[in-house]
ZAMARGU-4260 file (C-alpha; in steps of 0.2 Angstrom, whole numbers, plus 5000, padded with zeros to 4 digits):
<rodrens>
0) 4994/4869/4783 | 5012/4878/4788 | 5024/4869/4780 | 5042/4865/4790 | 5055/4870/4778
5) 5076/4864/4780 | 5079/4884/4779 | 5068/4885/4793 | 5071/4871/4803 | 5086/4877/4802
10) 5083/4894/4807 | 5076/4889/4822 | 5091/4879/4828 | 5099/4894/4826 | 5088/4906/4834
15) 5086/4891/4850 | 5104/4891/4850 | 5105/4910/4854 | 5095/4911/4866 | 5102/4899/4876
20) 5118/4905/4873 | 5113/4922/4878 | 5106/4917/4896 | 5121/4907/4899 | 5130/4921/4896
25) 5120/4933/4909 | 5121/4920/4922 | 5138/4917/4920 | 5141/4937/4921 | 5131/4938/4936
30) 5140/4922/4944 | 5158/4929/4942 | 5151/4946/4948 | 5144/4938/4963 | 5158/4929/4969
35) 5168/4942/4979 | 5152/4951/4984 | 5146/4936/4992 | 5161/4928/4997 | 5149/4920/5015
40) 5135/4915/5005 | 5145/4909/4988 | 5134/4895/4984 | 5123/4908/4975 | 5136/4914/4964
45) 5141/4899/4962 | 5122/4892/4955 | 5122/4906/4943 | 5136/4900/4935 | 5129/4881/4935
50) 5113/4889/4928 | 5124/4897/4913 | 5133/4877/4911 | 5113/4873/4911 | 5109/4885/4896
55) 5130/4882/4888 | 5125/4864/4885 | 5107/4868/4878 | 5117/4880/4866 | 5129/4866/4863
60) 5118/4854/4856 | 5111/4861/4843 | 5128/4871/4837 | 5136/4865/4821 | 5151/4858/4832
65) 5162/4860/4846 | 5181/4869/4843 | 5195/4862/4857 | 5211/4864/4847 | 5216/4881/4857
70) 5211/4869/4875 | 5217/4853/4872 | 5236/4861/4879 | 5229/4869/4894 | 5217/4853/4898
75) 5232/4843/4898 | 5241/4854/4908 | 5229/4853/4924 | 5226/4833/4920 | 5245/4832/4927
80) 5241/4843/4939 | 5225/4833/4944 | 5235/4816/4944 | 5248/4822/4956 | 5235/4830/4967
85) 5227/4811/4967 | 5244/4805/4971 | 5248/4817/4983 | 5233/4809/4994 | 5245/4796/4997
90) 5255/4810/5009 | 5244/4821/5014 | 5239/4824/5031 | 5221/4825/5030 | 5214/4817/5015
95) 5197/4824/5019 | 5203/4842/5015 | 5214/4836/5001 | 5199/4828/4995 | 5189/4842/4994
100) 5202/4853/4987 | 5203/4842/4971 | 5185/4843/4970 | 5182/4861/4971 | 5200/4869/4965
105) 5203/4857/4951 | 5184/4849/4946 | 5172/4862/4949 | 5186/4878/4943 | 5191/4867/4928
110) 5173/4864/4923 | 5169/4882/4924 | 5184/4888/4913 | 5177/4876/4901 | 5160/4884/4902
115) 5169/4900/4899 | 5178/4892/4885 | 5162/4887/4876 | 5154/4901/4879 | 5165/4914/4872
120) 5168/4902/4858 | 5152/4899/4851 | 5144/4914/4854 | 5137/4926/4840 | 5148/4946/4841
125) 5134/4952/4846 | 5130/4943/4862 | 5148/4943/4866 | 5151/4962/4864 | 5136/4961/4878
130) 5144/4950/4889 | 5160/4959/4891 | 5150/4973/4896 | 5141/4967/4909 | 5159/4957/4913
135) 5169/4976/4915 | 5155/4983/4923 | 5154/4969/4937 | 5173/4969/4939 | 5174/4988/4942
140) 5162/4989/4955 | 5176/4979/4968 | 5190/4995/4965 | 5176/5006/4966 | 5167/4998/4983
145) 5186/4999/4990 | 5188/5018/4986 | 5173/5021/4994 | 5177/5008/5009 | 5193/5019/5012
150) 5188/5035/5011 | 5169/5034/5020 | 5174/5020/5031 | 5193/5025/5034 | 5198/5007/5034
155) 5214/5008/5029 | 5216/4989/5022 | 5200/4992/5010 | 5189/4977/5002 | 5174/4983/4993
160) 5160/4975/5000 | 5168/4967/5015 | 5177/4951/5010 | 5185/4943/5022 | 5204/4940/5016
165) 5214/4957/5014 | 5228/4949/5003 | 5216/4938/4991 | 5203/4953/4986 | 5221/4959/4979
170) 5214/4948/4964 | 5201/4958/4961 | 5210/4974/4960 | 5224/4965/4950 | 5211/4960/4938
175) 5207/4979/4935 | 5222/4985/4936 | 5227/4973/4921 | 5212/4980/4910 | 5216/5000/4911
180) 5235/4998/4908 | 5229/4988/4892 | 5216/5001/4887 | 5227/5017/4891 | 5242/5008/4880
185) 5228/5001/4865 | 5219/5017/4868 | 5230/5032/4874 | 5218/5047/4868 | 5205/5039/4876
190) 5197/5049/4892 | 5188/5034/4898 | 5206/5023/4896 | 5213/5035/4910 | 5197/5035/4922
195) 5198/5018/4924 | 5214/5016/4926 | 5216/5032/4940 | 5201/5021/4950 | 5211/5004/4949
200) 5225/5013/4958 | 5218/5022/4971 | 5210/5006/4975 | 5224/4997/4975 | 5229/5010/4986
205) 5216/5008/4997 | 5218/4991/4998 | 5237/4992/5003 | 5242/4976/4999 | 5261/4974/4993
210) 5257/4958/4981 | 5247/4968/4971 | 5261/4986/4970 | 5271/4970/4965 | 5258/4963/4952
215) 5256/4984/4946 | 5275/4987/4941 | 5277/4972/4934 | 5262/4974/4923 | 5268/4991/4917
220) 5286/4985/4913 | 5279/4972/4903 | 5267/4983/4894 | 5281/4994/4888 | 5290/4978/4882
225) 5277/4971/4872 | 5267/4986/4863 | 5279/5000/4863 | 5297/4994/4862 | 5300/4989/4845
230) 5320/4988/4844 | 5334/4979/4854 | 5340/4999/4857 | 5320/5004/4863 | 5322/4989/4875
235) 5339/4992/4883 | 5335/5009/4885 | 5320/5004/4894 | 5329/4992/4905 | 5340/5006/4909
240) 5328/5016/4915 | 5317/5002/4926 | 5336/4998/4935 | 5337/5016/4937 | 5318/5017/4947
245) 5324/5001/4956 | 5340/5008/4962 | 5330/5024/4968 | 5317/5016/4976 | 5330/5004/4985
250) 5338/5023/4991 | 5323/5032/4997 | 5315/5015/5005 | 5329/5019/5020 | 5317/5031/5023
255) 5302/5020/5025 | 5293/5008/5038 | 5300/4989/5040 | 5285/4985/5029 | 5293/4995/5014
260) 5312/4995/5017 | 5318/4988/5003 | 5334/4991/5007 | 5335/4983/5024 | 5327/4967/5016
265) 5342/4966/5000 | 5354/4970/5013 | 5350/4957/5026 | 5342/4945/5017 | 5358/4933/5015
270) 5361/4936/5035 | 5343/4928/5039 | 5345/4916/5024 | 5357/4907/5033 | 5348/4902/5048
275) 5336/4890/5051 | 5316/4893/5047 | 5314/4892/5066 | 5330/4903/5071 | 5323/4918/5062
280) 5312/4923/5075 | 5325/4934/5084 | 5324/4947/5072 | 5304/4948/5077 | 5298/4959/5089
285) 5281/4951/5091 | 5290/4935/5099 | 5297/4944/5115 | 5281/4959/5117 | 5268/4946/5119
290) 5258/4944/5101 | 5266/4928/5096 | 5273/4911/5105 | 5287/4908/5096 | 5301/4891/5093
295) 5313/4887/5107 | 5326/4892/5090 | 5323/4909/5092 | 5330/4913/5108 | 5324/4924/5124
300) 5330/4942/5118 | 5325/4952/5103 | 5341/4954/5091 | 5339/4971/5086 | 5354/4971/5075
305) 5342/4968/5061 | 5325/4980/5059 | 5315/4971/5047 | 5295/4969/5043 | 5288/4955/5055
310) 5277/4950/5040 | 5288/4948/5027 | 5302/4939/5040 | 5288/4926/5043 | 5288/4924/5023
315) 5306/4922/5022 | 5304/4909/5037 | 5291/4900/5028 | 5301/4899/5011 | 5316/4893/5019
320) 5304/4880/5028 | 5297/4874/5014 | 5313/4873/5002 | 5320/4864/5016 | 5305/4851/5016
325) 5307/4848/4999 | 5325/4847/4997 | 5327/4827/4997 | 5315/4825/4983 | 5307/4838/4976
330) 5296/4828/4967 | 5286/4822/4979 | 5269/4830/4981 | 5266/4832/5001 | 5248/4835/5001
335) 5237/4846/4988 | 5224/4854/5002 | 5216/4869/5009 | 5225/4878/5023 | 5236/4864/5027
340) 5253/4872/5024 | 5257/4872/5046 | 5251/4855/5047 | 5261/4844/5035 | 5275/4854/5039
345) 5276/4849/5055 | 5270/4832/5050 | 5286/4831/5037 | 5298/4837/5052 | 5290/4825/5065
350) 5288/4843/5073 | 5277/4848/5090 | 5276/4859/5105 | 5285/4846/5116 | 5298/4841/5103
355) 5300/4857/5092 | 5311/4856/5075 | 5321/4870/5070 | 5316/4867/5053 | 5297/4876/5056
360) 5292/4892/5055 | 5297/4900/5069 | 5278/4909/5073 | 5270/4893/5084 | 5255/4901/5089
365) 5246/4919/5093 | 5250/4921/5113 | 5234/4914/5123 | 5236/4926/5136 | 5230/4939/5122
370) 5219/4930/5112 | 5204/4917/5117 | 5208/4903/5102 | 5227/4898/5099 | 5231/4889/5084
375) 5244/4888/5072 | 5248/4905/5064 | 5252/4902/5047 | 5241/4888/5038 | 5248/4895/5019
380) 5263/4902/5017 | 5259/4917/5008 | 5268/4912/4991 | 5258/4901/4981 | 5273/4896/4971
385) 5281/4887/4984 | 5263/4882/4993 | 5262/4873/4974 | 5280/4868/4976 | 5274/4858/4993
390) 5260/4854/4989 | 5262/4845/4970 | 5282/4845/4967 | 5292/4851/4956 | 5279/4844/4942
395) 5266/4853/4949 | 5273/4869/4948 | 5283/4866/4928 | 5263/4859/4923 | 5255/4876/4931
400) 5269/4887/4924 | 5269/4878/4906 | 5248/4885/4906 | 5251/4901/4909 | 5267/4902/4897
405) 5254/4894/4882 | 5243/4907/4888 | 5255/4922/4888 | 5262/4915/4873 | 5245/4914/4861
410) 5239/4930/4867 | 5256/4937/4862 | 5255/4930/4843 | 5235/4935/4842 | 5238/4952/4847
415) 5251/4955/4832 | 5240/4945/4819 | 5222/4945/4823 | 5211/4960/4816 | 5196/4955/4826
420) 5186/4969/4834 | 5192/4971/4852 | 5203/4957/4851 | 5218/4967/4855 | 5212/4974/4871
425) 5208/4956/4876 | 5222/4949/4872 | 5232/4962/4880 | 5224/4959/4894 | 5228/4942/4894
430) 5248/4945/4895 | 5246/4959/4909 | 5234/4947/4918 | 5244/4933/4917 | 5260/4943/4923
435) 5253/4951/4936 | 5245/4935/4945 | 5262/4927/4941 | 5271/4942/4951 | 5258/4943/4966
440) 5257/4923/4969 | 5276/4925/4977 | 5268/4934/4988 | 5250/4931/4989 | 5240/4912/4991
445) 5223/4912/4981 | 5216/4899/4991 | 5200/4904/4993 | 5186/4893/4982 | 5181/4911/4976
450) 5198/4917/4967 | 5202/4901/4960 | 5183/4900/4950 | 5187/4919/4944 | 5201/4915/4939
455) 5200/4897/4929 | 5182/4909/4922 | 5195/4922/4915 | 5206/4910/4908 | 5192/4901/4898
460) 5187/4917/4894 | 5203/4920/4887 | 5205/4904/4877 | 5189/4906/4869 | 5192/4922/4863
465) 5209/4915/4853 | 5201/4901/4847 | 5186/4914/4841 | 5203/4922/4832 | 5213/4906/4825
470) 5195/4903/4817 | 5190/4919/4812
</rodrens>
């Protein structure tokens, strides 16, 4: 008769524990993969990665114990930011939307960076050293869809395999973009360092959205800072230098489209400042040729004194707004929700088409003699800083920022102490990742249920693999 032995008993935890572990980390690859591919039908990603939490806790019962020092920061960071979403309920608009937002930007993304968490954590090398393969693999195939997008179909906005939101696929060329500048500066003799990092940026290229040039130079500054400037000299010379690109950009952007004109921007930018959200208008040309139905504020003649991008003059508008809005008390929190941004602005300037508020935005509404549905035109505000601003308060924003800082911070000290193999590249990762979403979000809102999952998944990711450090 077999005999059951502790060693063996034991043995078989171990191996039942691996297994699980191991499907929940394939489904949880596949689910994160999935999500900008099928961005119409995400409730398939999405089960993947509910499978892979399925199989985590399996894992998790039979591990020897659970590590949550390197989380305990980070959870307490989005429980404020959870409470003030609650209060803000209390403001919103439409507490139905505000409502779901909390459940599937804060509950479900939360839950899923703890899933990511665990899983990186308890994991065995091997299985791990797996997983970010097939994690690489699945998040170059979006910059290489793109490339192809743009150059087979010539559309000159690319995103891969057709999502649906220009600026938010940025996210998924951000995200590559962040891992070849931290291969080509971990590994600069490497051929494979350069590949990847010449397909990032054509696609970021072929996807043509500002945010993301914004989320590239910021990365590259910082990656000089951190791993090759080593002296207060290195660093000032450095500075030097990136004032220098500035400035010459800022000369040879007088040559550019409104859309790049840095120059004109810098130049007028106190001019427009000045003026009320809804006054702004008279600077846009698609207020008087038909495209837009614009506030009573902006006037009945194109002021062509100032030439400057429609797009980024509506972002300006919309800053202003929202400032404005918050300027009493900033520390209430006006309604956490999903494209809500035109509505509880008018509702917090008692604003409508029969009584109009020069506080607005000054676009009202695309003109319904050239388009079949009119509705409001900006619903976010293209800056997810300030969309957090309005939405959350000032604590909402000082709680956010405080996570990515202990984020940034930690992958910072682990990448000058840990000898782990391919920790360095991750952790690198990590501070490029978390400037470049940093930079973009002044010009970009994630607010799609897509790129907030990727990105909580990324951050678990990341705090697992430091904890898999501190405890190595």
């Amino acid at each position: 008769m077999y005999k059951i032995t502790p060693f063996a008993f034991k043995e078989a935890l171990e191996n039942l524990k691996s297994f699980n572990m191991l499907i929940a980390i394939i489904s949880f690859a596949i689910g994160i993969t999935l999500l900008p591919i099928l961005n119409t039908h995400i409730k398939i990603a999405v089960n993947f990665l509910y499978i892979s939490l399925g199989f985590l806790v399996l894992g998790l019962i039979v591990s020897k114990g659970i590590k949550w020092r390197v989380v305990l920061f980070p959870i307490g960071c989005i429980c404020v930011v959870i409470i003030l979403a609650f209060i803000s309920l209390w403001y919103s608009v439409d507490i139905a939307n505000s409502k779901y937002a909390i459940k599937k930007f804060l509950f479900e993304s939360s839950l899923f960076m703890l899933v990511a968490y665990f899983l990186v954590s308890n994991s065995t090398q091997k299985s791990l050293q797996f997983f970010y393969i097939l994690l690489v693999v699945g998040i170059f195939l979006n910059p290489i869809a793109s490339i192809y997008d743009f150059f087979i179909h010539h559309h000159s906005r690319a995103t891969g395999f057709g999502y649906q939101d220009i600026i938010v696929y940025g996210l998924w060329i951000i995200i590559p973009l962040a891992i070849s500048i931290a291969y080509v500066f971990l590994y600069p003799k490497s051929i494979l360092a350069y590949i990847s990092l010449a397909i990032s940026i054509l696609a970021m290229y072929a996807n043509g959205t500002r945010g993301v040039y914004i989320a590239f130079i910021s990365m590259i500054f910082i990656a000089f800072i951190v791993k090759s400037i080593k002296t207060l000299r290195g660093f000032l010379i450095w500075f030097l230098l990136c004032c220098m690109i500035i400035f010459s950009y800022y000369q040879y952007s007088k040559t550019l489209t409104p859309r790049y004109n840095l120059a004109v921007m810098l130049n007028n930018f106190s001019t427009i400042w000045n003026l009320s959200a809804a006054q702004m208008g008279r600077f846009d040309r698609l207020c008087f040729n038909g495209t837009f139905l614009c506030s009573v504020y902006s006037g009945n003649q194109l002021d062509d004194s100032i030439i400057i991008d429609d797009s980024a003059l509506a972002r300006i508008s919309m800053a202003k707004s929202i400032i404005t809005a918050q300027k009493p008390n900033p520390f209430i929190p006006q309604g956490f929700g999903y494209l809500m941004f035109d509505r509880t602005i008018n509702h917090i300037f008692n604003d409508s088409l029969e009584n109009p508020s020069k506080d607005v935005p000054y676009p009202r509404m695309f003109n319904p003699r050239n388009f079949i549905n009119t509705y409001q035109q900006f619903n976010q505000p293209h800056n997810h800083v300030l969309s957090i601003y309005l939405e959350l308060g000032i604590l909402g924003v000082l709680s956010i920022g405080a996570f990515l800082l202990y984020v940034m911070i930690m992958c910072i000290k682990s990448l000058k102490k840990s000898n782990l193999k391919n920790q360095h590249i991750i952790d690198f990762f990590g501070v490029l990742f978390v400037v470049g979403l940093s930079a973009s979000a002044f010009f970009h809102n994630y607010y799609t249920r897509e790129s907030i999952l990727m990105i909580f998944a990324l951050f678990g990711i990341l705090l697992g693999q430091l904890s898999r450090s501190q405890n190595a």
